[in-house]
Structures are given as C-alpha cells and as structure tokens.
One Martini backbone bead per residue (centre of mass of N, CA, C, O) as a GRO file, in nm:
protein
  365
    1UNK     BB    1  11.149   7.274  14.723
    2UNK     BB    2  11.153   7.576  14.917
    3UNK     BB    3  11.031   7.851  14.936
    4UNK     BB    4  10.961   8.189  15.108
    5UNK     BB    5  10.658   8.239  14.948
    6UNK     BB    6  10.534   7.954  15.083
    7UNK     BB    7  10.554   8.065  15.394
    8UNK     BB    8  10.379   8.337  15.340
    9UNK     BB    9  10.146   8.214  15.270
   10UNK     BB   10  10.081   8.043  15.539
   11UNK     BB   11  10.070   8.278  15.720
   12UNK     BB   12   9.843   8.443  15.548
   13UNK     BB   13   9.645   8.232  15.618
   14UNK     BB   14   9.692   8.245  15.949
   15UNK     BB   15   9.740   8.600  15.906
   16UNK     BB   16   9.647   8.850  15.757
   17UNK     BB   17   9.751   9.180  15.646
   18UNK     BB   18   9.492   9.335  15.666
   19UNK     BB   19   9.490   9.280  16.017
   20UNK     BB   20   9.652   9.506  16.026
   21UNK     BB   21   9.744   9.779  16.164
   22UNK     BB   22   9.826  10.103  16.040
   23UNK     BB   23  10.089  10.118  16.219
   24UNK     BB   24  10.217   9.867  16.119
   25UNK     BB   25  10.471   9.607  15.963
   26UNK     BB   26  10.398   9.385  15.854
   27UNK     BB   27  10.585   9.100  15.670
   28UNK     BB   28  10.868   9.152  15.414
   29UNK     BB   29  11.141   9.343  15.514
   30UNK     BB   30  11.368   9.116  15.436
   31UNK     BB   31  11.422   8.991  15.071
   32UNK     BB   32  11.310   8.783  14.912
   33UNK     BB   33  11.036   8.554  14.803
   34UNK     BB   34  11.258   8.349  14.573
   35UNK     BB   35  11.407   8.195  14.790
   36UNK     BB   36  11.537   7.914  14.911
   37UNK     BB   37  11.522   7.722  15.141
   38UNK     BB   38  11.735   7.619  15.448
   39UNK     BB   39  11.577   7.766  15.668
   40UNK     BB   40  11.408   7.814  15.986
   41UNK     BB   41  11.364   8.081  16.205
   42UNK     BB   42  11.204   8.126  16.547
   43UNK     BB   43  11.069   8.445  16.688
   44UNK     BB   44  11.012   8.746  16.865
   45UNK     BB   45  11.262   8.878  16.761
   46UNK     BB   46  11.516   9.101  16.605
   47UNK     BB   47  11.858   9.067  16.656
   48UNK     BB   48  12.172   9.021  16.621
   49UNK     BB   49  12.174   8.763  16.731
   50UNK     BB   50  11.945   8.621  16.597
   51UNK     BB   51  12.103   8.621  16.342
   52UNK     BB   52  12.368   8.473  16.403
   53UNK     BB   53  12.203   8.202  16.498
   54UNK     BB   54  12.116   8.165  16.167
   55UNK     BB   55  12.396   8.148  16.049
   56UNK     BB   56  12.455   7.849  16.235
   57UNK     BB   57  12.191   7.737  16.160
   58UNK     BB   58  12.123   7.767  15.808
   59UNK     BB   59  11.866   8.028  15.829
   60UNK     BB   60  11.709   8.230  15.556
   61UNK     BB   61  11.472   8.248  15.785
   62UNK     BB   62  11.314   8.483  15.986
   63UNK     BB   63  11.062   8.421  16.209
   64UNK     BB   64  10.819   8.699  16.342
   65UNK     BB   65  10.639   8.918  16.551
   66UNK     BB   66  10.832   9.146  16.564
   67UNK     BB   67  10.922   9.437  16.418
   68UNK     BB   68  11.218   9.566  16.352
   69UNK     BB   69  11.072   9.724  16.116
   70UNK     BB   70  10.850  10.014  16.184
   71UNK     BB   71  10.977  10.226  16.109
   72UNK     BB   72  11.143  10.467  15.922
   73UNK     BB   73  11.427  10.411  15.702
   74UNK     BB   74  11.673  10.659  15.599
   75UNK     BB   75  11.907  10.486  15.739
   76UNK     BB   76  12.222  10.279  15.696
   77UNK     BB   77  12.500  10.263  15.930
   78UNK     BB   78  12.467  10.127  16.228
   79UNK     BB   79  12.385  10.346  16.526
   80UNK     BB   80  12.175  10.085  16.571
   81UNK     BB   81  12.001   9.793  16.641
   82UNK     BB   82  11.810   9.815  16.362
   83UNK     BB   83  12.040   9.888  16.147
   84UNK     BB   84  12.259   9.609  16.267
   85UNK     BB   85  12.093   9.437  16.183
   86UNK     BB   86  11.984   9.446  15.887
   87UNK     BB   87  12.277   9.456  15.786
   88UNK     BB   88  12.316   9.170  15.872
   89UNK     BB   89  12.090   9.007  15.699
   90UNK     BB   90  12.201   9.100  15.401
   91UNK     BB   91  12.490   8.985  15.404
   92UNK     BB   92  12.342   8.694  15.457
   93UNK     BB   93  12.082   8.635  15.330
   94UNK     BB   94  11.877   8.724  15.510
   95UNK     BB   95  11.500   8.663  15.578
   96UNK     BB   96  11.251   8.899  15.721
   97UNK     BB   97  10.958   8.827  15.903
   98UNK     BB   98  10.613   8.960  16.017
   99UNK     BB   99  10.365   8.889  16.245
  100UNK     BB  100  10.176   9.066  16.443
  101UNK     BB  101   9.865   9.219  16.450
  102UNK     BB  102   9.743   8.977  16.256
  103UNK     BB  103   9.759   8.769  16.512
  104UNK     BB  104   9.639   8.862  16.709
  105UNK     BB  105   9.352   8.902  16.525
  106UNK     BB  106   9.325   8.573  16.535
  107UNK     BB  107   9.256   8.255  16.568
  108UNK     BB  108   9.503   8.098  16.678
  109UNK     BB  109   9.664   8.291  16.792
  110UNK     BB  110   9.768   8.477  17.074
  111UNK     BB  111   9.530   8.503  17.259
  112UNK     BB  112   9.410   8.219  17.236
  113UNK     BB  113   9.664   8.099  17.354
  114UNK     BB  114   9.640   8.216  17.651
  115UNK     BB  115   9.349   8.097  17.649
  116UNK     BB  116   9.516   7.785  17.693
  117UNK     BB  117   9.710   7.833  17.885
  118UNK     BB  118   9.441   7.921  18.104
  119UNK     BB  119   9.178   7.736  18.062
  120UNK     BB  120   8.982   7.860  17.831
  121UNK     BB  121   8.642   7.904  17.773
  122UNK     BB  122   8.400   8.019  17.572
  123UNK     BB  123   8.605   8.178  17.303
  124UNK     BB  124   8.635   8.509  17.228
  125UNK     BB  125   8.605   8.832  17.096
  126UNK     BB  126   8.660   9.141  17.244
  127UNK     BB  127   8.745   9.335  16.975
  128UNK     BB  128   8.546   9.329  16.694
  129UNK     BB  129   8.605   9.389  16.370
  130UNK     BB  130   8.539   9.666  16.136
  131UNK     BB  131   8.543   9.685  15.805
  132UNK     BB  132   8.584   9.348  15.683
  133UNK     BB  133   8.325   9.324  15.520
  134UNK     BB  134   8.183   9.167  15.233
  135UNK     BB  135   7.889   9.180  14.984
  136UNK     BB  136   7.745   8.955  14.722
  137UNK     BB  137   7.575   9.039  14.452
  138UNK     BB  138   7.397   8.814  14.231
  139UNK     BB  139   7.328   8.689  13.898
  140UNK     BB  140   7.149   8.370  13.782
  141UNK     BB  141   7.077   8.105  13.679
  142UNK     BB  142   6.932   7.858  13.837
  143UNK     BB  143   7.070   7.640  13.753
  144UNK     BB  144   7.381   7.792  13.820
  145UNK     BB  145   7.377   7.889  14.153
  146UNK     BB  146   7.536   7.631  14.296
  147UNK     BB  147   7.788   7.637  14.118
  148UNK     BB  148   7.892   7.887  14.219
  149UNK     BB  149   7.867   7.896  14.523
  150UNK     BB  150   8.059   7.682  14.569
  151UNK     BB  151   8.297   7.819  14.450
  152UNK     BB  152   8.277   8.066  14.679
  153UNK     BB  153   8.310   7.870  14.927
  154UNK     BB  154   8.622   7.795  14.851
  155UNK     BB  155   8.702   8.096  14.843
  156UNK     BB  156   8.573   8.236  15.135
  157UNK     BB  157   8.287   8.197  15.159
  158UNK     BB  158   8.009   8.208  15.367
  159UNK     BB  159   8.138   8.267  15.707
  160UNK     BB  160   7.979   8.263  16.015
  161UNK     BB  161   8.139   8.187  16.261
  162UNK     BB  162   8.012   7.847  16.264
  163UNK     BB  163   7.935   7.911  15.930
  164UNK     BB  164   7.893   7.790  15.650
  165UNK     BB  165   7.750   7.807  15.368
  166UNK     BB  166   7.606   8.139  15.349
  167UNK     BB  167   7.326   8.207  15.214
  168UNK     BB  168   7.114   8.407  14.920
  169UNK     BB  169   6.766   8.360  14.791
  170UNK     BB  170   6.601   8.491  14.477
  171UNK     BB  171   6.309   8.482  14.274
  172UNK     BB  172   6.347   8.606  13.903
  173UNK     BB  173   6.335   8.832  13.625
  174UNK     BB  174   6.607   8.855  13.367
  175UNK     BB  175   6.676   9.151  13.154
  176UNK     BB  176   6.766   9.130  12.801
  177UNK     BB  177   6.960   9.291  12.473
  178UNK     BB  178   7.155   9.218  12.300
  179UNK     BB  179   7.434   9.300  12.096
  180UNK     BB  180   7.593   9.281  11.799
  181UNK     BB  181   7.875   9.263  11.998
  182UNK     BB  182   7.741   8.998  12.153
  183UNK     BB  183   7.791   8.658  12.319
  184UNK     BB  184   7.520   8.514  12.379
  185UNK     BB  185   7.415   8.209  12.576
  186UNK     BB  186   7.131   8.384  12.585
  187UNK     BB  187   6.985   8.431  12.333
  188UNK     BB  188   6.938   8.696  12.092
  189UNK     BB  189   7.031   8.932  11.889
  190UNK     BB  190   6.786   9.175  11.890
  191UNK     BB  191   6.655   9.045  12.168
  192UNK     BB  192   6.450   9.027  12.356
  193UNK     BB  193   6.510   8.897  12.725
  194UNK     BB  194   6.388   8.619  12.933
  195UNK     BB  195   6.509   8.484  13.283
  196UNK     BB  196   6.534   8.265  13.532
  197UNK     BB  197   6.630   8.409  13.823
  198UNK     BB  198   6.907   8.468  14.057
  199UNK     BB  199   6.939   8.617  14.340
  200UNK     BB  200   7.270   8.631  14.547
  201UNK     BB  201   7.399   8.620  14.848
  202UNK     BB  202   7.752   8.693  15.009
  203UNK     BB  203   8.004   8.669  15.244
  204UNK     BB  204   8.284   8.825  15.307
  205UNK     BB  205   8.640   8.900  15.306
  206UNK     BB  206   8.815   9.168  15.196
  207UNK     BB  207   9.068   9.061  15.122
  208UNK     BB  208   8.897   8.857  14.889
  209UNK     BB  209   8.839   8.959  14.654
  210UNK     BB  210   8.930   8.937  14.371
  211UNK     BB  211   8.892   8.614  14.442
  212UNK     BB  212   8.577   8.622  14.391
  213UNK     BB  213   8.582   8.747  14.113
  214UNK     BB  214   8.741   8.529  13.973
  215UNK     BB  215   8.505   8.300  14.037
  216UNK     BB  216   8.268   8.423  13.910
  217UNK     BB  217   8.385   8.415  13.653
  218UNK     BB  218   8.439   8.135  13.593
  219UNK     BB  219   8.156   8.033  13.657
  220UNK     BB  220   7.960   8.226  13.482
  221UNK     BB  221   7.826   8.244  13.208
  222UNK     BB  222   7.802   8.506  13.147
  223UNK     BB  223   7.929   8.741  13.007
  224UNK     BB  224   7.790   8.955  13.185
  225UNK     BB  225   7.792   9.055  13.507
  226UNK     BB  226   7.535   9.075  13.753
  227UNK     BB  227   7.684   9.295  14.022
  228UNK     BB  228   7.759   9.359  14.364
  229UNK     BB  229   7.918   9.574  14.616
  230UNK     BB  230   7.922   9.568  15.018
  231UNK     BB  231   8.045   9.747  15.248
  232UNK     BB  232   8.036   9.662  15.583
  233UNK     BB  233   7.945   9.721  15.958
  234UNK     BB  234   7.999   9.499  16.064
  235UNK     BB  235   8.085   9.276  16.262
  236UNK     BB  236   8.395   9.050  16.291
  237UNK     BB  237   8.421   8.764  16.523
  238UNK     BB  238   8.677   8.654  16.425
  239UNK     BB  239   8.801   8.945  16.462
  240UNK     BB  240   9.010   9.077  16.666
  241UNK     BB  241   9.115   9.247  16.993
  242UNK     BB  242   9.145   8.999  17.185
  243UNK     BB  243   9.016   8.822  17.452
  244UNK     BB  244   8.742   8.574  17.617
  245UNK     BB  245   8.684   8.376  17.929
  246UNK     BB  246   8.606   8.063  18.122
  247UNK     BB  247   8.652   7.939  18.357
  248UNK     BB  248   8.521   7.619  18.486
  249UNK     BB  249   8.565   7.755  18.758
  250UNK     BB  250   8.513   7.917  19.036
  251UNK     BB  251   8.792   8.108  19.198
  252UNK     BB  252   9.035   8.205  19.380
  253UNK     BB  253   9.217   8.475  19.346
  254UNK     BB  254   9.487   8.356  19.420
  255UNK     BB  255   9.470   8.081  19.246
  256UNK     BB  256   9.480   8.266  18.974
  257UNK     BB  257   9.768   8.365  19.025
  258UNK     BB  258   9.922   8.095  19.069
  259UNK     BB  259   9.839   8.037  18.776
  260UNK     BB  260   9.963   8.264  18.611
  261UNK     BB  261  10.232   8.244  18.699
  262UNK     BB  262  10.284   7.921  18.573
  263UNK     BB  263  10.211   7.924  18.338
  264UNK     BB  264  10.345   8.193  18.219
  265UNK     BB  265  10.631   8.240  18.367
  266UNK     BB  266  10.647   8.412  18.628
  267UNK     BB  267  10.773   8.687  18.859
  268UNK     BB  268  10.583   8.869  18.825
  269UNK     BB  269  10.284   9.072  18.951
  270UNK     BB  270  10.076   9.313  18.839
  271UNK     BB  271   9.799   9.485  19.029
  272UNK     BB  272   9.494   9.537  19.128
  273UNK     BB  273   9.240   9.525  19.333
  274UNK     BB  274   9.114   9.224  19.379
  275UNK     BB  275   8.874   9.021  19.385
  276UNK     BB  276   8.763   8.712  19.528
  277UNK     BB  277   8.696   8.587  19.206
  278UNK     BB  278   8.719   8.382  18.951
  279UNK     BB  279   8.588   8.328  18.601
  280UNK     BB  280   8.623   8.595  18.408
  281UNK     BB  281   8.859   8.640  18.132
  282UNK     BB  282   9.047   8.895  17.996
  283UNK     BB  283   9.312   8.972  17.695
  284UNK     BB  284   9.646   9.061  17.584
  285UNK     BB  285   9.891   9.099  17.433
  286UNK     BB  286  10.050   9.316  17.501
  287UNK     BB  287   9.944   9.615  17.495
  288UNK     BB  288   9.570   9.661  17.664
  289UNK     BB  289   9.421   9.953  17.741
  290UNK     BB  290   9.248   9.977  17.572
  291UNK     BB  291   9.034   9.752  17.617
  292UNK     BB  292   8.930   9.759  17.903
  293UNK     BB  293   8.635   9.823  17.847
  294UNK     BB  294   8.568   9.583  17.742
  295UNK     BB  295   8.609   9.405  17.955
  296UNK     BB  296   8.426   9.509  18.141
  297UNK     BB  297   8.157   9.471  17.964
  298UNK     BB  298   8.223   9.159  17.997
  299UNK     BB  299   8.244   9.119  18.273
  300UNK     BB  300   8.525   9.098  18.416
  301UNK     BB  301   8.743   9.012  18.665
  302UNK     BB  302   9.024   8.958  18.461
  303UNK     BB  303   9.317   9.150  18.317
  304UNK     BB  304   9.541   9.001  18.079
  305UNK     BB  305   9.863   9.208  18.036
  306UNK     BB  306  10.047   9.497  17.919
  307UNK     BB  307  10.231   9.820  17.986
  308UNK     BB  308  10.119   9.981  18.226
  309UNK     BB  309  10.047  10.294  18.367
  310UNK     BB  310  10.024  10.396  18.576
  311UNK     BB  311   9.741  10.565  18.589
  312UNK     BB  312   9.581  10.340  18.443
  313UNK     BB  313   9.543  10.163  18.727
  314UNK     BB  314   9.278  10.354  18.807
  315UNK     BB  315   9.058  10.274  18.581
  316UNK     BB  316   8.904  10.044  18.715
  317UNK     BB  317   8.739  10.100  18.975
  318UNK     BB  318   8.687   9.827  19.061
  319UNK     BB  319   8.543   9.677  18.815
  320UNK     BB  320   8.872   9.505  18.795
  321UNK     BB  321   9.170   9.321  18.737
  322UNK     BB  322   9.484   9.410  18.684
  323UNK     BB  323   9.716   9.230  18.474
  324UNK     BB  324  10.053   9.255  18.494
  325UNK     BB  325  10.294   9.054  18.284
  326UNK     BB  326  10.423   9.152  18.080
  327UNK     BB  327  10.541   9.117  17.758
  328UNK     BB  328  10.692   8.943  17.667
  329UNK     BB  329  10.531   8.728  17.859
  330UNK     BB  330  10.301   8.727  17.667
  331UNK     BB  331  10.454   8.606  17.397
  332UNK     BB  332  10.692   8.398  17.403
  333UNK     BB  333  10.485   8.191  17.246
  334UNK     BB  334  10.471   8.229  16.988
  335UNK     BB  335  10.692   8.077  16.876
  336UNK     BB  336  10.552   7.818  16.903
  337UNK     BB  337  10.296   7.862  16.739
  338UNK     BB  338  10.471   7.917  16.474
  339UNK     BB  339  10.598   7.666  16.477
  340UNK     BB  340  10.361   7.438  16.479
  341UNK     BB  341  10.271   7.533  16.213
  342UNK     BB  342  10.481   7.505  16.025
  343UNK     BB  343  10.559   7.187  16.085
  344UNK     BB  344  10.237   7.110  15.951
  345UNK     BB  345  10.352   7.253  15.651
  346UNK     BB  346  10.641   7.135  15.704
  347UNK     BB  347  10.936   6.887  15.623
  348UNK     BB  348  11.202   7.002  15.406
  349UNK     BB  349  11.377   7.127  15.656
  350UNK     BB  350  11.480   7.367  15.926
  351UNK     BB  351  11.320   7.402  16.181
  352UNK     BB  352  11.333   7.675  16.466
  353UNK     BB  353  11.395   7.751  16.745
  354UNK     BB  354  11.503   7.976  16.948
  355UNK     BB  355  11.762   8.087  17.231
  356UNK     BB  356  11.695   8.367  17.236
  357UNK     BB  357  11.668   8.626  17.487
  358UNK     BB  358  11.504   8.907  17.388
  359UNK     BB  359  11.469   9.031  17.682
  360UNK     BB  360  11.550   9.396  17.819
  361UNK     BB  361  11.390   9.301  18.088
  362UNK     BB  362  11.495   9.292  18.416
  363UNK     BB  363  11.498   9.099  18.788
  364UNK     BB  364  11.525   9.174  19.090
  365UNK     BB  365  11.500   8.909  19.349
   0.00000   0.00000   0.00000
C-alpha cells in the first residue's frame, strides 16, 4: 500500500519546494498526505473536468504543474471556477498536489524536457539561482573525517556542478578543557586537551541543511560539536530559471521553425524579426520574459517562450529572435515528464495521464 506522503516525498526530491518562487503555492493544496492512495492522475491544470475525470478513473490523488490554489482563498462558496474545483475535489477525497516553480528551476525539469525536444546539446541553467548553498565547515579528530564526510555526501553534501563528494580539509591541533559535568570521549574532565585534528568544510543544498546537522550529530565522536554553518552567496548552476543549449548543426532560420513548430506541436508561433541562421537557443516554459537579457547576454540566436506582451517583443532589438509560442503549448508536456518520473518509481497502483485539454485558449486557423 502506498501513501500519498510517499508520492509527495519522491515530488520533492526531484523538485524541492525551496525552489519555488515566494509568489508561487506549490507543495499540497488540497487533502491528507496520510492517506493511501488509489491511483494518481497527472496534469497541467486543475479544473473542474480534471476532478471528474480523477473520480471517473478512481484517482483520489491529482498531481499538477500550476496550482488551483495560487492566490488566497477567503471564501469557498463556489463563485468561480476555483473555489468549484477545490469544492469538488474536498466532497470526492481527492488530494490535489502542484510542483510549479519548483519544476521550472531543476535538472530534468520543465525547461530541460523543451531542451531535448527540441534536441539541444550542452544545456545548462540560463538564469542560475543565488542564496541557496550553505557551506559547513567542521573540525574532528582525523582518525575520523573521512566517516563523518561519506555520512555528509550520502545526505547531500559536497556536489558542485557534475562532482560529487567534494570537500576540502586542512590539519591542525584542536585544543579543550571538559568540565565537570561532561562526557568526554577524548581526554580527562579538568584537564587541558589537545588533540590532531582536521577542519573539514563541505557545500550542501540549503533546505538540506537540518538533515546534514543530524547526520553530523550522529556520525562525530564528540559530545560537543566544533561547527559553524555560512550562508553563501554562490550562484547554484545547477538550479535556476530558464535552461540554454545548442543545436547539434547551426541551421536556417526557416527550418528551425519549421523544427519548433513540429516538435512542440504548435499552430501558430509569434516571432519578432528572425536571425538567418540558428545555433543557440534558450528556453522557458511559461511566461519568460524576464529572461530576456539572460538569454541575450548568453549568446542565444533564439528564444523559446511565451506569454510576451505586444511592447515587450521590441525589447528584441534585433539583437534576438523572440518565439512566443504560447503559455499551455510550452507546458503541457510537463504532464508526460511527471507520468514518466512517478511511473519509474511506483508501479502497485494506477498512474493516469488526463486526457482533458485544459487549454483556455482557442485558434480560428
């Protein structure tokens, strides 16, 4: 039997909710986290067929891209179409869950699925995220830094980029006096001590920061713990909004239209004036012009995004080519990549991708 707090732990490991945007609402809106699951639907929205659907299909867990939920809720009287979902969805048991931003901002997110497929090559993070690494430095007997360091990278310490346990260590003599009322592991109560010892420091995820004092606690010999924790102002490369790469060839403008329209399965694309040749492009599912100079500043030939409004596509300046290629299309595949994630780690219930179109906006061609 599976929980729907199950569900939700293995959300959050790959997008934690730290990553989200302080305007955003993701985590779980609607519902128990003790409560086992039935089976799961996946989708980009929540609306009222969405719930219909989940409880046609035996699904009493909804997992979403965009929150019902985003601003607050004063009232549920049924109004609007999201105090009628939220209502609909309490009366049935059905738990709906939302990774938003949080998706956007990782590895194997949102904007790396446009990056692959659109079949771009050495993607990184476009605008990478600051004020989310804490460094620990620590000291310890030397005998025993190198336990305490594998218990440190196994909670999730020490990865930089595409290297993984990564500290640094330096040897020096660590000098105390227990008192009376302590356990010393090391040396006699009312006697000076000193001891061969290493300062040892490691970079950690910050919203890890909890699991990594408990893994320190339980692994250092010492009753008391020589530590200090420093917020840093790194930019994580590994974290952040937008994503960036290049076409395998650089080809013409034309035919990476023609490219972007099939792949992504478009009917329309906005454009302002094209490039001749396209090489780099960088990406952003959902609203991204705030990126722009980002985008520019990396070099790109082309931006994939959407939601531009008219005065904004002269921000261009020639100096890019701006794709709006609208808000749902650049998303809704997002629903296939959280099926694919969850499929691989659960299989003793019935994962749903929706079959409700739940785009807004409609296209006389």
């Amino acid at each position: 039997m599976t929980f729907i707090k199950e569900i939700i732990r293995e959300l959050e490991y790959l997008a934690p909710l730290a990553y989200q945007e302080g305007y955003d609402n993701a985590g779980l809106l609607v519902g128990s986290p003790h409560l086992p699951v039935t089976g799961v639907l996946v989708t980009l929205d929540v609306t009222e067929q969405v719930v219909e659907e989940a409880i046609e299909r035996n699904c009493n867990l909804i997992v979403a891209h965009h929150p019902i939920v985003f601003k607050g809720l004063k009232k549920l009287n049924g109004n609007n179409y999201v105090e009628r979902t939220v209502i609909k969805a309490i009366k049935n048991d059905i738990a709906i869950y939302a990774t938003h931003t949080n998706l956007d901002h990782v590895p194997q997110g949102v904007n790396w699925q446009i990056a692959e497929m659109l079949g771009l090559i050495n993607v990184r993070v476009l605008s990478p995220k600051p004020q989310v690494l804490t460094k620990l430095t620590f000291f310890s007997p030397v005998a025993n830094t190198q336990e305490i360091l594998v218990a440190l990278f196994a909670a999730g310490a020490g990865r930089i980029g595409q290297y993984e346990n990564c500290s640094f260590r330096t040897k020096g003599t660590g000098s105390f006096m227990p008192n009376q009322d302590a356990n010393p592991v090391i040396g006699q109560k009312g006697a000076q001590e000193e001891v061969a010892e290493h300062r040892a420091e490691v970079m950690f995820p910050s919203y890890l920061q909890s699991k990594i004092i408990s893994v320190l606690r339980q692994t250092h010999p010492y009753e008391e713990i020589a530590y200090y924790l420093t917020a840093l102002e790194n930019e994580n490369q590994e974290v952040g909004a937008g994503a960036v790469g290049d076409l395998e060839v650089e080809i013409p403008v034309n035919e990476f239209l023609t490219q972007l329209r099939s792949k992504m399965h478009l009917k329309i694309i906005k454009h302002t004036e094209p490039a001749e040749t396209v090489k780099k492009v960088a990406v952003c599912g959902g609203a991204g012009s705030f990126l722009l100079k980002d985008a520019i500043r990396a070099g790109a030939d082309v931006f994939v995004t959407s939601d531009y409004k008219y005065h904004e596509f002269f921000d261009a300046e020639g100096q890019i080519m701006i794709c709006d290629i609208g808000h749902y299309e650049s998303e809704v595949f997002t629903k296939n990549l959280l099926y694919k994630y969850l499929s691989g780690k659960f299989s003793n219930f019935a994962l749903c991708l929706s079959e409700v179109n739940t785009n807004p906006v409609r296209y006389f061609v």
